[in-house]
C-alpha positions in Angstrom: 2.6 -10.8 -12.9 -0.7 -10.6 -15.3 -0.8 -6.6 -14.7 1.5 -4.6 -16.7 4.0 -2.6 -14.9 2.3 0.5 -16.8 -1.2 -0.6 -14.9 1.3 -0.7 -11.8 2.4 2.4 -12.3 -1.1 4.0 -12.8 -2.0 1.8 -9.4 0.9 3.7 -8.0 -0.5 6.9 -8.8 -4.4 6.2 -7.6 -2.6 5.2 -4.1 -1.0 9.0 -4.3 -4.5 10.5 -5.5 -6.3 9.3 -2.8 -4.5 10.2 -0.2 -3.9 13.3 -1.7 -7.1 14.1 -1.9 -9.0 12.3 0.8 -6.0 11.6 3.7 -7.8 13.8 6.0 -11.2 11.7 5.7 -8.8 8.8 6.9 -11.6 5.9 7.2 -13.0 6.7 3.7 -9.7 7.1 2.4 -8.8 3.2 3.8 -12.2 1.9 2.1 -10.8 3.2 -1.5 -7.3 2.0 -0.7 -8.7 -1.2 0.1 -10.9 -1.7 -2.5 -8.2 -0.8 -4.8 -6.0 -3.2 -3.5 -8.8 -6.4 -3.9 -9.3 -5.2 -7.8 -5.1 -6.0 -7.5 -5.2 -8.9 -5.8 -8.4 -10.2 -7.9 -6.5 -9.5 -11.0 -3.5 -11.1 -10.4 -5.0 -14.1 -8.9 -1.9 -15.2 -7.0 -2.1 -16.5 -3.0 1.3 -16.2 -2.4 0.9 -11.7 -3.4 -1.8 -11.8 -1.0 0.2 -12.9 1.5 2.8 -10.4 0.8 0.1 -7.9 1.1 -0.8 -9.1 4.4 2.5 -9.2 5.9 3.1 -5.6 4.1 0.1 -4.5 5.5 1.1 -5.4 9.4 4.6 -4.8 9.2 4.9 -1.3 7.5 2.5 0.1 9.8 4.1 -1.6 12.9 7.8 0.5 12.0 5.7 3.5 11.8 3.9 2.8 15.0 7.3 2.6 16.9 8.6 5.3 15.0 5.7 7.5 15.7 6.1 6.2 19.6 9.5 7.6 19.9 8.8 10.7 18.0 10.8 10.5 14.9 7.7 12.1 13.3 3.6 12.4 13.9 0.5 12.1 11.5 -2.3 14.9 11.6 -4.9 12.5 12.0 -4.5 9.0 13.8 -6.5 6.0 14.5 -4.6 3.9 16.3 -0.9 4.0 18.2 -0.6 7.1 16.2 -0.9 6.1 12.5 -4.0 7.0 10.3 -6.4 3.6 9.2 -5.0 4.4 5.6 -1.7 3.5 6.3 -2.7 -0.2 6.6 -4.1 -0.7 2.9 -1.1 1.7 1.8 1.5 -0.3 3.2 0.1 -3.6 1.3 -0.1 -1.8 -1.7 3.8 -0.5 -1.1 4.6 -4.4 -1.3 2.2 -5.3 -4.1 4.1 -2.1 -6.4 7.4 -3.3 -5.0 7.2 -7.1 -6.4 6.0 -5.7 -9.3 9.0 -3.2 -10.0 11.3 -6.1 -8.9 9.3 -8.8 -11.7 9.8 -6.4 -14.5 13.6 -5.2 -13.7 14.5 -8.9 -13.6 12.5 -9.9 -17.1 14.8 -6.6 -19.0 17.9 -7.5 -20.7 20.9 -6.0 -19.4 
């Protein structure tokens, strides 16, 4: 990974603000989460993260989709099956923080 898990960790944190703060304006809200996410993927350069965002981005949102249908739980504002257009960009993000957690757990000494 070129980004530091501290830049990670501040990516993290953006990924909270914005929804935070603009989760209710749920289209704008997916631009920033998306444009976010290219800075990411630009950054690191790698195909094979991109792809893990892709896949993060479809799947995440599918489980929520069937969760949502069989009313485990409900967002206030939807765009599609029930989930907000956020949740896509989010979810790719999720996997993008996750492989990064995982790279610098396995490069510490025990």
């Amino acid at each position: 990974m070129k980004l530091s898990f501290t830049r990670y960790g501040v990516f993290a944190l953006l990924n909270l603000a914005i929804i935070s703060f603009y989760g209710s304006s749920q289209y704008f809200a997916a631009l920033l989460i998306f444009v976010l996410s290219l800075a990411v993927l630009f950054a690191e350069g790698n195909k094979k993260l991109f792809f893990l965002y892709v896949v993060s981005a479809i799947c995440g949102p599918v489980a929520e989709m069937i969760a949502v249908y069989t009313g485990h739980w409900t967002y206030a504002v939807t765009f599609i099956f029930g989930v907000p257009s956020w949740l896509f960009p989010l979810w790719g993000n999720a996997g993008l923080f996750v492989v990064a957690t995982w790279s610098y757990i396995s490069k510490r000494k025990n």
